[in-house]
VEXROGU-302455 format. One line per field, with one value per atom (N, C-alpha, C, O, CB): atom name; x, y, z. Coordinates in pm, whole numbers. Glycine has a CB too. Example, Ala and Ser with C-alpha at 12.3 -4.5 7.8 and 13.67 -1.06 7.14 Angstrom:
atom: [N/CA/C/O/CB/N/CA/C/O/CB]
u: [1319/1230/1320/1424/1131/1285/1367/1290/1341/1408]
v: [-569/-450/-330/-332/-447/-225/-106/3/114/-60]
w: [780/780/780/846/905/708/714/787/804/572]
//
This chain:
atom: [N/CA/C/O/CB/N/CA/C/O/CB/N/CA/C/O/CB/N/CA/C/O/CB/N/CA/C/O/CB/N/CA/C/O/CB/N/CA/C/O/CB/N/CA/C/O/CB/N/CA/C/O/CB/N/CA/C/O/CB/N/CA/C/O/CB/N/CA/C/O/CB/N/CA/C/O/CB/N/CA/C/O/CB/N/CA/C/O/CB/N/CA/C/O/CB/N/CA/C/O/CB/N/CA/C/O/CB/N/CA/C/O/CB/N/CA/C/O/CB/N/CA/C/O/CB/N/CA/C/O/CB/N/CA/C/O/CB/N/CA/C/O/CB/N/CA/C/O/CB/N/CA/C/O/CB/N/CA/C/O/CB/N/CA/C/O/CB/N/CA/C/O/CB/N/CA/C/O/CB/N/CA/C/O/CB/N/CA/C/O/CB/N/CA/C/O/CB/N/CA/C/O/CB/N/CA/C/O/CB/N/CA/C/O/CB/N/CA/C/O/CB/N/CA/C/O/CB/N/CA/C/O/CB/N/CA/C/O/CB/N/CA/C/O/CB/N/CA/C/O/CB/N/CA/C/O/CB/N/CA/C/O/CB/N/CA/C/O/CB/N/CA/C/O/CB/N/CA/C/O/CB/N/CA/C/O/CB/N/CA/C/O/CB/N/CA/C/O/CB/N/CA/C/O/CB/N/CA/C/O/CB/N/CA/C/O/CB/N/CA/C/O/CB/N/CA/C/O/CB/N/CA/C/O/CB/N/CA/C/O/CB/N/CA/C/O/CB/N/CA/C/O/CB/N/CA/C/O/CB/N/CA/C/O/CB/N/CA/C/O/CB/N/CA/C/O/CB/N/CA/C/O/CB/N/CA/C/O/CB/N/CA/C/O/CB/N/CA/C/O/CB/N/CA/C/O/CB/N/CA/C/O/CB/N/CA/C/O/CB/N/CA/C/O/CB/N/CA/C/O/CB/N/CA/C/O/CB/N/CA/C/O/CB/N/CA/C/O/CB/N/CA/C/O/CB/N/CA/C/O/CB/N/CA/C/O/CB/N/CA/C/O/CB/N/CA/C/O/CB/N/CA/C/O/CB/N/CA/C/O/CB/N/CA/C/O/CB/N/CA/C/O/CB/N/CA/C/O/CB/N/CA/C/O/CB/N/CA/C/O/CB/N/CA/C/O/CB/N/CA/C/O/CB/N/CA/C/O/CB/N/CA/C/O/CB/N/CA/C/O/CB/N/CA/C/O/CB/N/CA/C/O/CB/N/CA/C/O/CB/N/CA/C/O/CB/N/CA/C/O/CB/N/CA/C/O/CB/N/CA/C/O/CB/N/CA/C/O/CB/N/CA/C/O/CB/N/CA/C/O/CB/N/CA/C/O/CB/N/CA/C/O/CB/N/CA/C/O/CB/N/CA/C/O/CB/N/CA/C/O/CB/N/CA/C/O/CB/N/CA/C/O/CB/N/CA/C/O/CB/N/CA/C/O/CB/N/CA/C/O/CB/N/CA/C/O/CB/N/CA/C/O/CB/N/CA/C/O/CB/N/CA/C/O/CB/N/CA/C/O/CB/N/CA/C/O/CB/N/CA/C/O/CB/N/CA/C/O/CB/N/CA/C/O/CB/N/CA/C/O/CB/N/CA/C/O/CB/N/CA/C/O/CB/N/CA/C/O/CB/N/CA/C/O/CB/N/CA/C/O/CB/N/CA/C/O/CB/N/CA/C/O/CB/N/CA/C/O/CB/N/CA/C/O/CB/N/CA/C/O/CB/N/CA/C/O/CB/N/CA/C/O/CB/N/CA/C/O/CB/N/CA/C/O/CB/N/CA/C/O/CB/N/CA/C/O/CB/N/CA/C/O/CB/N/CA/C/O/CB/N/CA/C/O/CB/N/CA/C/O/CB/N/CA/C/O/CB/N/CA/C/O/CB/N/CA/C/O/CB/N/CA/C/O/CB/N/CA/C/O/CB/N/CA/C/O/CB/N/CA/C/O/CB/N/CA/C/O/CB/N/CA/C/O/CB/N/CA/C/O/CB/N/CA/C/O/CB/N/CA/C/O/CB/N/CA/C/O/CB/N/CA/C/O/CB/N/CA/C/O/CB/N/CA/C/O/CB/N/CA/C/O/CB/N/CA/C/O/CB/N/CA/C/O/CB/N/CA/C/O/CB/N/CA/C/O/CB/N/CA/C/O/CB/N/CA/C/O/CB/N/CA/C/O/CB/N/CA/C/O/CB/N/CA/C/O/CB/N/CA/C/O/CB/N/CA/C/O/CB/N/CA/C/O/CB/N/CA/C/O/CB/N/CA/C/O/CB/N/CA/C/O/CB/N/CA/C/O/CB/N/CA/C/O/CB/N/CA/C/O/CB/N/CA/C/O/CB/N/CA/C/O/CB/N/CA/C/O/CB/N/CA/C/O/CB/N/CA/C/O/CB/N/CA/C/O/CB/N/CA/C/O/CB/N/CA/C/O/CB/N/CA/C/O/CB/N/CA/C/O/CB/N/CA/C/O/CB/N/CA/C/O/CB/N/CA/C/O/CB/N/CA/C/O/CB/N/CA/C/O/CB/N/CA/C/O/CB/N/CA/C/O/CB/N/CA/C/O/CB/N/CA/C/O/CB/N/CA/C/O/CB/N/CA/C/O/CB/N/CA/C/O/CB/N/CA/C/O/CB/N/CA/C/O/CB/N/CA/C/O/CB/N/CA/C/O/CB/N/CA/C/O/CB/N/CA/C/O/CB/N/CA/C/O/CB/N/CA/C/O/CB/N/CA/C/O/CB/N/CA/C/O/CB/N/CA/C/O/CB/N/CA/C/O/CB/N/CA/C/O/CB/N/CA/C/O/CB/N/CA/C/O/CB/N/CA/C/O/CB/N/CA/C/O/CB/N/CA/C/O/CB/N/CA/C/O/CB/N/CA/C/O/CB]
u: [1577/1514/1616/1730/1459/1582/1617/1608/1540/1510/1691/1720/1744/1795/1873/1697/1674/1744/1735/1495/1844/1872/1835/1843/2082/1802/1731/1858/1903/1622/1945/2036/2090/2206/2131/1968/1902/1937/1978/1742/1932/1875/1939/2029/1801/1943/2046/2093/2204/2008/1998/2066/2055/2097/2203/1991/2012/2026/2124/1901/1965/1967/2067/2102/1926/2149/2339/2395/2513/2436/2350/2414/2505/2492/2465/2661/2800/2877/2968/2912/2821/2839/2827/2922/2781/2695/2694/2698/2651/2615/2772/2844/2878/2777/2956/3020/3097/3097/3146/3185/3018/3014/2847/2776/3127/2800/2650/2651/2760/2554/2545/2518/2557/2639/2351/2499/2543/2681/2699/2487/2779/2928/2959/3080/3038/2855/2933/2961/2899/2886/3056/3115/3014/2962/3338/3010/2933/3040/3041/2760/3127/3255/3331/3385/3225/3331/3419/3387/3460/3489/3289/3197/3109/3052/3118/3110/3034/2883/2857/3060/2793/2633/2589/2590/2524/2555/2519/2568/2480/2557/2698/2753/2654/2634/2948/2609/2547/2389/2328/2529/2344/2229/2261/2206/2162/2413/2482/2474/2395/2648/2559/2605/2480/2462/2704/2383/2234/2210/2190/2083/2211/2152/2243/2197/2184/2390/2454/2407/2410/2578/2368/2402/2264/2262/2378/2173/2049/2076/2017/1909/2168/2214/2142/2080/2167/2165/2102/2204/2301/2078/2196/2320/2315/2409/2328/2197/2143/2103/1992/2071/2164/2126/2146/2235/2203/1966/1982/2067/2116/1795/2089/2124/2037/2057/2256/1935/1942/2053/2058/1734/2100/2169/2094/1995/2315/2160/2151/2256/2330/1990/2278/2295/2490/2500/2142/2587/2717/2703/2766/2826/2642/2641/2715/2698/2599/2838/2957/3023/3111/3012/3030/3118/3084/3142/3117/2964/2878/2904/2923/2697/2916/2982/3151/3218/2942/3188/3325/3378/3459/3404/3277/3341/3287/3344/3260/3175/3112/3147/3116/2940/3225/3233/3095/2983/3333/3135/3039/2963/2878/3100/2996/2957/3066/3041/2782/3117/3263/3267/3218/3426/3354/3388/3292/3321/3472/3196/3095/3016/2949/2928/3060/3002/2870/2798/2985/2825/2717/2727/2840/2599/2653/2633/2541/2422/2579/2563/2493/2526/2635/2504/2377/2311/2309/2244/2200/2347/2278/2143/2156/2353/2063/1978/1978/1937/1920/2024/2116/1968/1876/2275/1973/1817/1884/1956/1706/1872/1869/1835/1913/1699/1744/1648/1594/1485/1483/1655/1594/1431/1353/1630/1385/1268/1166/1047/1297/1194/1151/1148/1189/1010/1107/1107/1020/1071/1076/879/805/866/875/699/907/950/1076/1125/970/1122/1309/1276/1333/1448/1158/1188/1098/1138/1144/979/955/997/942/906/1152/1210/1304/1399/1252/1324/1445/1376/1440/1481/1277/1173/1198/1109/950/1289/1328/1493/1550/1311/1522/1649/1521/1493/1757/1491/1470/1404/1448/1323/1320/1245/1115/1043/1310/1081/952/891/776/874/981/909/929/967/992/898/877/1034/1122/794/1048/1179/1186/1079/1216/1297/1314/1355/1398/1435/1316/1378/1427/1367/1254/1529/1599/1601/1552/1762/1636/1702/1840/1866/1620/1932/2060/2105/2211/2144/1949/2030/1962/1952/1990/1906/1863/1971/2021/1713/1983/2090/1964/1857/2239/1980/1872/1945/2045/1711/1854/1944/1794/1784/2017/1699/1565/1658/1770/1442/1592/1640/1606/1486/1604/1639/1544/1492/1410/1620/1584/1521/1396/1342/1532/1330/1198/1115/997/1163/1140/1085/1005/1052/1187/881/786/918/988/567/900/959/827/824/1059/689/571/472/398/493/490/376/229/197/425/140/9/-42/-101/-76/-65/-115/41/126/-199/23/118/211/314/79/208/362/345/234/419/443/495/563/642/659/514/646/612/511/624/748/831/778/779/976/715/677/760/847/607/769/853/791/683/1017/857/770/776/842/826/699/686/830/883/555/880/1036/941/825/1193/1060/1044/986/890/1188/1037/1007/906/867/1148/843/727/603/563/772/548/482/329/293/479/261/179/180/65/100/258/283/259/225/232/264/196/88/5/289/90/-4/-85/12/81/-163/-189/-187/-203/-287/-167/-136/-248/-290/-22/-268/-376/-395/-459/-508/-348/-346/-259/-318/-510/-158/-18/-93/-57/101/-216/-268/-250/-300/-452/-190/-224/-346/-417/-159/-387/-497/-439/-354/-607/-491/-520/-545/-529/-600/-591/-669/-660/-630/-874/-689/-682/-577/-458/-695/-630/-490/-447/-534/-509/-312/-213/-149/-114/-143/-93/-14/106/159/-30/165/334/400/349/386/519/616/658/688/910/650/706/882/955/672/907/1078/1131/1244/1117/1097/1177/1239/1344/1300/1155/1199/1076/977/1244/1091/967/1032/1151/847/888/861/789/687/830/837/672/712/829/642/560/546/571/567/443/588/622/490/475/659/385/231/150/30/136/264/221/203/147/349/314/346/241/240/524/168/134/80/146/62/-23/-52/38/15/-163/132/225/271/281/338/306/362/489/496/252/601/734/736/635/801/837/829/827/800/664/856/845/746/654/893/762/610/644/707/414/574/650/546/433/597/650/605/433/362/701/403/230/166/74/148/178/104/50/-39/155/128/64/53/1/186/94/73/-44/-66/210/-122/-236/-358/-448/-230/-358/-465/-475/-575/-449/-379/-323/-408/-483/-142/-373/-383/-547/-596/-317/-624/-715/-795/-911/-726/-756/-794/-775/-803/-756/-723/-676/-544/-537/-822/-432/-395/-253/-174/-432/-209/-103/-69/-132/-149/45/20/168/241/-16/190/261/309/224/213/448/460/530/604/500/531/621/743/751/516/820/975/1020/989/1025/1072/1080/1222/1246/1033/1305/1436/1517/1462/1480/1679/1758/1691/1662/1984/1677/1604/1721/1710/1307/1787/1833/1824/1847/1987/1767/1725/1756/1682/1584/1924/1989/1961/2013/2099/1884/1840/1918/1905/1682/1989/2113/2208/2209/2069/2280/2408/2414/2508/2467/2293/2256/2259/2330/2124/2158/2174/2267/2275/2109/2351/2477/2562/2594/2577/2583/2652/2566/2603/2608/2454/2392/2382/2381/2268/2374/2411/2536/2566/2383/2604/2784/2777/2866/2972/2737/2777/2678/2709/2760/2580/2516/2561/2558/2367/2592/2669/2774/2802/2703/2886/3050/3085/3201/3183/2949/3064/3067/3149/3040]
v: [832/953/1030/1042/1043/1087/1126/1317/1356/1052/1396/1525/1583/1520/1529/1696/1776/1886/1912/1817/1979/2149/2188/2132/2211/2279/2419/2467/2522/2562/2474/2566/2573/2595/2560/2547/2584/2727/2750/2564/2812/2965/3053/3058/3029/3157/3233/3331/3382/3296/3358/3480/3606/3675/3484/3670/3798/3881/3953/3846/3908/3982/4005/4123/3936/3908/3938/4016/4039/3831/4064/4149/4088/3970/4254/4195/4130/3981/3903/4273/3990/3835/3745/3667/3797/3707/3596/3586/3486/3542/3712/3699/3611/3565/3792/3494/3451/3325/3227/3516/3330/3236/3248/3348/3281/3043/3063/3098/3114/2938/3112/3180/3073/3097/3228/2928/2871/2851/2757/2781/2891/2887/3029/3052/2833/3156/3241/3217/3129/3359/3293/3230/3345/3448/3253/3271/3343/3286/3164/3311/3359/3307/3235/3279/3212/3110/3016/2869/2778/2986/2887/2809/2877/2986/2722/2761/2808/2793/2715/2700/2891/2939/2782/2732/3017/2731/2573/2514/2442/2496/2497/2383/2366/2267/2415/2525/2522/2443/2405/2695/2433/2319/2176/2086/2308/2200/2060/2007/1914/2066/2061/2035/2028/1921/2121/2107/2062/1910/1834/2161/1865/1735/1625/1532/1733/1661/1570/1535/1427/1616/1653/1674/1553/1487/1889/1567/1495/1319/1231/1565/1298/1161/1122/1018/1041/1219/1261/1193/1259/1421/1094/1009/1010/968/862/1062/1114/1213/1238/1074/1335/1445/1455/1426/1541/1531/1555/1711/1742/1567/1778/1868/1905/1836/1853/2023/2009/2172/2282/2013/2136/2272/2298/2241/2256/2406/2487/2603/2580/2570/2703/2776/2808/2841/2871/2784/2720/2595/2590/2819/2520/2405/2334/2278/2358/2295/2252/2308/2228/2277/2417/2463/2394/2366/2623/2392/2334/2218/2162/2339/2132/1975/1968/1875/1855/2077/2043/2045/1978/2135/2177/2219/2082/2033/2413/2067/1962/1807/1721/1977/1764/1645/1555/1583/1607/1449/1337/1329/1241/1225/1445/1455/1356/1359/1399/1315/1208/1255/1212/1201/1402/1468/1538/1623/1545/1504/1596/1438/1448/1705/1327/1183/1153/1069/1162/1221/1157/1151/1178/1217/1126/1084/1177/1146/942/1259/1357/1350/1345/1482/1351/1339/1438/1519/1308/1516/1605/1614/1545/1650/1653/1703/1778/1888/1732/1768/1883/1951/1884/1800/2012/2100/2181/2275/2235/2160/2231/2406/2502/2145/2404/2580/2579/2525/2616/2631/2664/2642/2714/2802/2542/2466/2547/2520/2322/2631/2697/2586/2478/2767/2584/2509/2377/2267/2582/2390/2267/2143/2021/2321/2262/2167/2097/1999/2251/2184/2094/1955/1847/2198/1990/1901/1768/1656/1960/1777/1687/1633/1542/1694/1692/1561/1544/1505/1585/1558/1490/1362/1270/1615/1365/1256/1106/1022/1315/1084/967/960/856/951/1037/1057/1031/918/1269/1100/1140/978/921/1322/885/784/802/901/709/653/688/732/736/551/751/770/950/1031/657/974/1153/1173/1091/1224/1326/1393/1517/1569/1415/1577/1693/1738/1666/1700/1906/2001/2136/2197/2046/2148/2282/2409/2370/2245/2528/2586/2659/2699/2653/2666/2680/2840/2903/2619/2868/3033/3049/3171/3185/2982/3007/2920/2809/2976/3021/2978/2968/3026/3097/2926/2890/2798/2729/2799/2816/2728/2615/2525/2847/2658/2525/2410/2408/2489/2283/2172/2090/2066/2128/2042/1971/1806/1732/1971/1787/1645/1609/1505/1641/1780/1774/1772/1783/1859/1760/1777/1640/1561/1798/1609/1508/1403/1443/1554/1275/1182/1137/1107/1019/1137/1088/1203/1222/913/1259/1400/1396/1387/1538/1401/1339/1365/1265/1356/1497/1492/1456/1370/1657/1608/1546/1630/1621/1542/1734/1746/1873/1918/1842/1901/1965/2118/2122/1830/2194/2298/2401/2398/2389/2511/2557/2648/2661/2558/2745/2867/2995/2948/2836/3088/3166/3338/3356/3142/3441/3565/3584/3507/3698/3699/3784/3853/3918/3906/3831/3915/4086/4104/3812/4183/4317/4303/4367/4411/4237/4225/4140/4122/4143/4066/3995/4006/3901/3857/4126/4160/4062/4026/4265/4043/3994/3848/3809/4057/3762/3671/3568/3602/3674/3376/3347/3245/3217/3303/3198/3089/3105/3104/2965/3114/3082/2973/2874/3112/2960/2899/2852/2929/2956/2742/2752/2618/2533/2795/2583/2479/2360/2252/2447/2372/2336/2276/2175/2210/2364/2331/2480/2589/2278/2456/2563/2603/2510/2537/2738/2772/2895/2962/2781/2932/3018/3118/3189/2992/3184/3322/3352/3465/3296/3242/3295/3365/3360/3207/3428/3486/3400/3320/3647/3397/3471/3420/3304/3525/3524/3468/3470/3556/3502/3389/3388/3346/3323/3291/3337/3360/3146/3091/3549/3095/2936/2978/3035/2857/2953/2922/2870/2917/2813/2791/2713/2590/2531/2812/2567/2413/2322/2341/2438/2232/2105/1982/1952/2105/1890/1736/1748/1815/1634/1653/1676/1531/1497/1820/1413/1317/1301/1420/1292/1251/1227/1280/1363/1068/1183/1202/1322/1335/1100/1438/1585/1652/1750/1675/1494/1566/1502/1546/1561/1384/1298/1369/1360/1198/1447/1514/1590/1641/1600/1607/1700/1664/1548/1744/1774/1736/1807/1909/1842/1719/1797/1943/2001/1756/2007/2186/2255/2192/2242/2398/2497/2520/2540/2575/2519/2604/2558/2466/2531/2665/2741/2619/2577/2986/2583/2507/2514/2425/2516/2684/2679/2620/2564/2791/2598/2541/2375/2306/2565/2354/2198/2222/2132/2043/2327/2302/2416/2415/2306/2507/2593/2477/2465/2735/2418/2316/2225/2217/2239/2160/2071/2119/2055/2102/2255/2366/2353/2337/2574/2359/2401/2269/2288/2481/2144/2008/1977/1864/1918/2067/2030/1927/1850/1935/1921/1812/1829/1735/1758/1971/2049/2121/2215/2171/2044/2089/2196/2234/1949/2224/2318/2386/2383/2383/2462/2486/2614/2654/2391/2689/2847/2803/2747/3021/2851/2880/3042/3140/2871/3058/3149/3229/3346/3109/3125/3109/3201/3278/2920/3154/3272/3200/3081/3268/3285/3207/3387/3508/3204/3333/3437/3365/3248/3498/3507/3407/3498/3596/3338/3484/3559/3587/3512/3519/3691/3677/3820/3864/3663/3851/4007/4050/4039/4146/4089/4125/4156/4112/4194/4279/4333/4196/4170/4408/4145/4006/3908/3821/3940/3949/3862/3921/3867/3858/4032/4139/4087/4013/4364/4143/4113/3991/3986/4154/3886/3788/3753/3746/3710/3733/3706/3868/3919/3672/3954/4049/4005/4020/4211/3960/3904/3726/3674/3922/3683/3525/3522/3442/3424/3645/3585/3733/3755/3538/3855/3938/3904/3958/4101]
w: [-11201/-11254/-11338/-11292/-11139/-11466/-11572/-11511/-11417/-11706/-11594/-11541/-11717/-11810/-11408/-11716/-11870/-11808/-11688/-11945/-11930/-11872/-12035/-12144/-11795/-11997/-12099/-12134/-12033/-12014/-12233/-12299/-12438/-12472/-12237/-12526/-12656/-12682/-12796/-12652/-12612/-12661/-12681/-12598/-12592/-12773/-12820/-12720/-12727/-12939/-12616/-12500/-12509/-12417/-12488/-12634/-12715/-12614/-12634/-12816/-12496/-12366/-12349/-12347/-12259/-12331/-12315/-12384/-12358/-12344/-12464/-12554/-12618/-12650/-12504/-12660/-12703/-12602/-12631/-12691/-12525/-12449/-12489/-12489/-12364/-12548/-12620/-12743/-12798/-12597/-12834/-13001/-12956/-12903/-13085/-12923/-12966/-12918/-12974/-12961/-12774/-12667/-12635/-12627/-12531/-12615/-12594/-12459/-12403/-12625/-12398/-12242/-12159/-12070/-12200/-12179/-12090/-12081/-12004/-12085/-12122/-12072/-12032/-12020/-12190/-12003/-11960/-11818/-11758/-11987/-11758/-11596/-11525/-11569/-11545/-11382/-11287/-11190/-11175/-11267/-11124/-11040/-11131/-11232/-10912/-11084/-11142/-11230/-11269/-11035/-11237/-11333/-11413/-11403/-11268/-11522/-11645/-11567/-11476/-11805/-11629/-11597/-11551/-11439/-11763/-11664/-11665/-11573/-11526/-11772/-11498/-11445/-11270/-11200/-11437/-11253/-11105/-11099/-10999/-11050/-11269/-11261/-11226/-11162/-11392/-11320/-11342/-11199/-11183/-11405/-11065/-10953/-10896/-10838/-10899/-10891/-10814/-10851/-10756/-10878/-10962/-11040/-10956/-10890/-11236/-10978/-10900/-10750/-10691/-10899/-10712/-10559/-10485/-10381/-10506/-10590/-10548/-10577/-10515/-10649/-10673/-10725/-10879/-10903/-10604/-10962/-11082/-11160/-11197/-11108/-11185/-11311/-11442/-11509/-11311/-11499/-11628/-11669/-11623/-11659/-11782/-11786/-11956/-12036/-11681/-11963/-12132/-12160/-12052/-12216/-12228/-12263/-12403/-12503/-12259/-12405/-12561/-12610/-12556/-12639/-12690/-12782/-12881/-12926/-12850/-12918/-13078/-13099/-13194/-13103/-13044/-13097/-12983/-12865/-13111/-13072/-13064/-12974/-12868/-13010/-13004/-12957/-12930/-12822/-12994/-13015/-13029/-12921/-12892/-13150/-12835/-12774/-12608/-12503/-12803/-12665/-12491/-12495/-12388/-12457/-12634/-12592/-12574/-12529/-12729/-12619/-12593/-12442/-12378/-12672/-12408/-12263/-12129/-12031/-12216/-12183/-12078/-12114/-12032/-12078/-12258/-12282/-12269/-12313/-12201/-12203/-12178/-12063/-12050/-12183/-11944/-11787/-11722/-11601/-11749/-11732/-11647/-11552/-11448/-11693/-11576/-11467/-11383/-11298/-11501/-11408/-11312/-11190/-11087/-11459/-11257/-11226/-11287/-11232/-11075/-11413/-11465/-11609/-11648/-11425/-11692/-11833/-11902/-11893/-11842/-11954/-12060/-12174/-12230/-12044/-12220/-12339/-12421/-12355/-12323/-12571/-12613/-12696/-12797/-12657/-12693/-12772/-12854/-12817/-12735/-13019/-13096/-13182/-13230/-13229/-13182/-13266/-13370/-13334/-13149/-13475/-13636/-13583/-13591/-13766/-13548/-13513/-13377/-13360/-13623/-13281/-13160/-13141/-13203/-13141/-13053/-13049/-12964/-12982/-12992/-12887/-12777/-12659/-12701/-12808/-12507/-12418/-12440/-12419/-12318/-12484/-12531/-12623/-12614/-12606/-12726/-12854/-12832/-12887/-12990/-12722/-12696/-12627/-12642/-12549/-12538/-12442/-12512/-12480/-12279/-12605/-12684/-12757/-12820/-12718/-12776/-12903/-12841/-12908/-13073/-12718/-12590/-12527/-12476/-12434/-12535/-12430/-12522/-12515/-12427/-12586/-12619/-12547/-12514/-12786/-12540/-12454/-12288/-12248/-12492/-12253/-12071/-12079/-11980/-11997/-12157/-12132/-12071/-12085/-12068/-11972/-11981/-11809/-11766/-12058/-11761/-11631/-11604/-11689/-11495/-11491/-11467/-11477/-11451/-11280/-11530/-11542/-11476/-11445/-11677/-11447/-11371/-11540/-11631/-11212/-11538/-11636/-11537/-11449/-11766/-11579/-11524/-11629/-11735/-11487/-11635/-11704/-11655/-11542/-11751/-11786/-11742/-11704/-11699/-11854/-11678/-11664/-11536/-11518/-11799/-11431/-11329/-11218/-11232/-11336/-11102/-11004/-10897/-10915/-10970/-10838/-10689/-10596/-10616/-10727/-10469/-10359/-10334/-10252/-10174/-10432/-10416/-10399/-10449/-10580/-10302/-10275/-10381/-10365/-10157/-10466/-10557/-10518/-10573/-10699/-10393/-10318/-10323/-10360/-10182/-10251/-10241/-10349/-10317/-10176/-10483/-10599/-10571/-10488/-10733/-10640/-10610/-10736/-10829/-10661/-10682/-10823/-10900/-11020/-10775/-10790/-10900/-10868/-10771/-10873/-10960/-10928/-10970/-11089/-11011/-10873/-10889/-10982/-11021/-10808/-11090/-11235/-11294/-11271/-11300/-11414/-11524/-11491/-11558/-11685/-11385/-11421/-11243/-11216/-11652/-11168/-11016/-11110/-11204/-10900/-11059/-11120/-10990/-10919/-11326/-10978/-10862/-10888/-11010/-10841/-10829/-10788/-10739/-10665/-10705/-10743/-10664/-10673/-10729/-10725/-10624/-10593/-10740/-10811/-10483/-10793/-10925/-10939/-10849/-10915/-11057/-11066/-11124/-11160/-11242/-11106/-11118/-11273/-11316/-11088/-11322/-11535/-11562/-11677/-11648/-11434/-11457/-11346/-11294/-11472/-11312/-11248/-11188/-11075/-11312/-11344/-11315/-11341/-11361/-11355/-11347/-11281/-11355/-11468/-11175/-11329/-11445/-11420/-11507/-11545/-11322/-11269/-11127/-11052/-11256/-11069/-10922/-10868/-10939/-10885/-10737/-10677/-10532/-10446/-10673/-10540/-10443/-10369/-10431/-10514/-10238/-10168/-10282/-10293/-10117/-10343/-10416/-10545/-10606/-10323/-10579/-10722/-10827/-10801/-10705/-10913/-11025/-11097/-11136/-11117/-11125/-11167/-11233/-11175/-11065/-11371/-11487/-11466/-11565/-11559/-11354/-11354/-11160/-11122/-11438/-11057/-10920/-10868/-10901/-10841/-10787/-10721/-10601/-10566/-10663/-10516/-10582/-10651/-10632/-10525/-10803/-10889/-10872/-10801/-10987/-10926/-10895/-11005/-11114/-10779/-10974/-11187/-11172/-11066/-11190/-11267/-11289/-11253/-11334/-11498/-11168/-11141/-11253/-11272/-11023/-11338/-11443/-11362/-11390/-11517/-11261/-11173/-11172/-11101/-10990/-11248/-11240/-11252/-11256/-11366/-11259/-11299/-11357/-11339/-11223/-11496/-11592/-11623/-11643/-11762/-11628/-11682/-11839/-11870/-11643/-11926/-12059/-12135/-12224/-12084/-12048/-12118/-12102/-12123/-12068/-12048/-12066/-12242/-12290/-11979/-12318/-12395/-12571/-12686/-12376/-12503/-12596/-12685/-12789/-12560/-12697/-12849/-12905/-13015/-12857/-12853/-12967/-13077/-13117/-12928/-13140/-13342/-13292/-13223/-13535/-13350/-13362/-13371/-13412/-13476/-13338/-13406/-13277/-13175/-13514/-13272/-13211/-13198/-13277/-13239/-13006/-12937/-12790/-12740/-13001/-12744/-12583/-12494/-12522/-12532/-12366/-12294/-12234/-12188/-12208/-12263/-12211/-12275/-12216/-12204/-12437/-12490/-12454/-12504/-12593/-12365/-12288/-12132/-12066/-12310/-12073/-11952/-11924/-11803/-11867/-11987/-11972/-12002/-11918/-12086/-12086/-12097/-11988/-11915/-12213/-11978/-11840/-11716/-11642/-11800/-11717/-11571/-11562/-11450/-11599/-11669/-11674/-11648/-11613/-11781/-11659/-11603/-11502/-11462/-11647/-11429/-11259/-11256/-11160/-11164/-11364/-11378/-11346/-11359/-11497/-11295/-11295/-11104/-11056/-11428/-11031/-10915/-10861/-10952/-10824/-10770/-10757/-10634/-10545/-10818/-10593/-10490/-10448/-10539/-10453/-10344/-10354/-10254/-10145/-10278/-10335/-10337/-10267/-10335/-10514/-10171/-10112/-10106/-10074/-10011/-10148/-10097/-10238/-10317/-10068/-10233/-10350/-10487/-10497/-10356/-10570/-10711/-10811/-10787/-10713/-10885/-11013/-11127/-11156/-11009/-11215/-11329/-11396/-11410/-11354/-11476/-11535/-11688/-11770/-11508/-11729/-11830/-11928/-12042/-11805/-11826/-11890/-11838/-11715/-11899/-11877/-11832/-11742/-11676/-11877/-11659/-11574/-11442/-11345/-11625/-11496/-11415/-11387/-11299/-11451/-11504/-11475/-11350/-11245/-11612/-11392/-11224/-11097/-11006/-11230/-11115/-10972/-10928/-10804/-10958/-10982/-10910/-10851/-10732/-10965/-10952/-10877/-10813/-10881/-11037/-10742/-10645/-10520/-10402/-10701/-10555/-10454/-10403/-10291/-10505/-10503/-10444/-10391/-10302/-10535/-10454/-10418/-10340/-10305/-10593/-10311/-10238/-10088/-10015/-10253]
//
């Protein structure tokens, strides 16, 4: 099984943080943001990992090399113009191949097990559930006996932790466009299943967030 991380994106949230440096190398303790997806991937026996970049990209291959030192083999995915989550991960899927893939993103820290992640997820694609964050109230999917639905309650926010089959992605055209655009249709076929996550989930999306986590991880 093939493993994707999300760290395409410019970060603007960060403010002067990420002028100079992309997000996924800012440190949270003693590792770069990214490396705590990295070490989950390992930890499960993840020997393949795409990366897509864009924006100082170069700096994310320098710092991570080839994965050696981490014991696996990463791939980049280099994008001209930031793809959004859909579009990255559709022109990586010749990198991930053809069977189900895990996608992470590199700005979420969690203690989710990802063992338990399905390897063949009965529709097209498993994604992680977790409570509503303060900035996302109303939520984005329901959840209902570990099936997703569009409109039931209760809703809860996508963790940014899944499995998605390849053939989530078959009608797509190259280009930018946000991962709902295939998984709301999906949802709406019953074809999309799902589970709640209870446990630490940070999903560092500002500076603000950058503090509170490393004060909540390392004090």
């Amino acid at each position: 099984m093939r493993a994707m991380i999300l760290a395409a994106g410019r970060g603007q949230r960060m403010g002067e943080l990420t002028d100079k440096v992309p997000k996924p190398l800012l440190k949270v303790g003693q590792h770069f943001l990214i490396e705590y997806a990295l070490f989950s991937l390992v930890k499960i026996g993840i020997k393949d990992v795409v990366i897509n970049i864009c924006y100082r990209g170069e700096q994310i291959k320098k710092a991570l090399e080839d994965g050696s030192r981490y014991g696996i083999k990463i791939y980049y995915s280099e994008e001209e113009s930031a793809l959004e989550t859909g579009g990255g991960i559709l022109q990586a899927l010749p990198l991930l191949g053809a069977d189900p893939f895990i996608v992470l993103s590199c700005d979420v820290i969690t203690d989710y097990p990802l063992q338990l992640l399905p390897q063949q997820p009965q529709g097209l694609a498993h994604l992680v559930m977790v409570d509503n964050p303060p900035y996302h109230r109303g939520g984005d999917f329901g959840l209902i006996e570990n099936k997703l639905y569009l409109a039931e309650e209760p809703r809860l926010t996508f963790g940014n932790i899944g499995v998605y089959r390849p053939e989530l992605f078959v009608n797509c055209k190259p280009g930018r466009f946000p991962l709902s655009d295939v998984l709301k249709p999906a949802i709406q076929q019953g074809q999309i299943t799902g589970e709640y996550f209870q446990g630490a989930w940070h999903n560092l999306g500002s500076a603000g967030d950058l503090h509170k986590a490393f004060t909540q991880l390392f004090s």
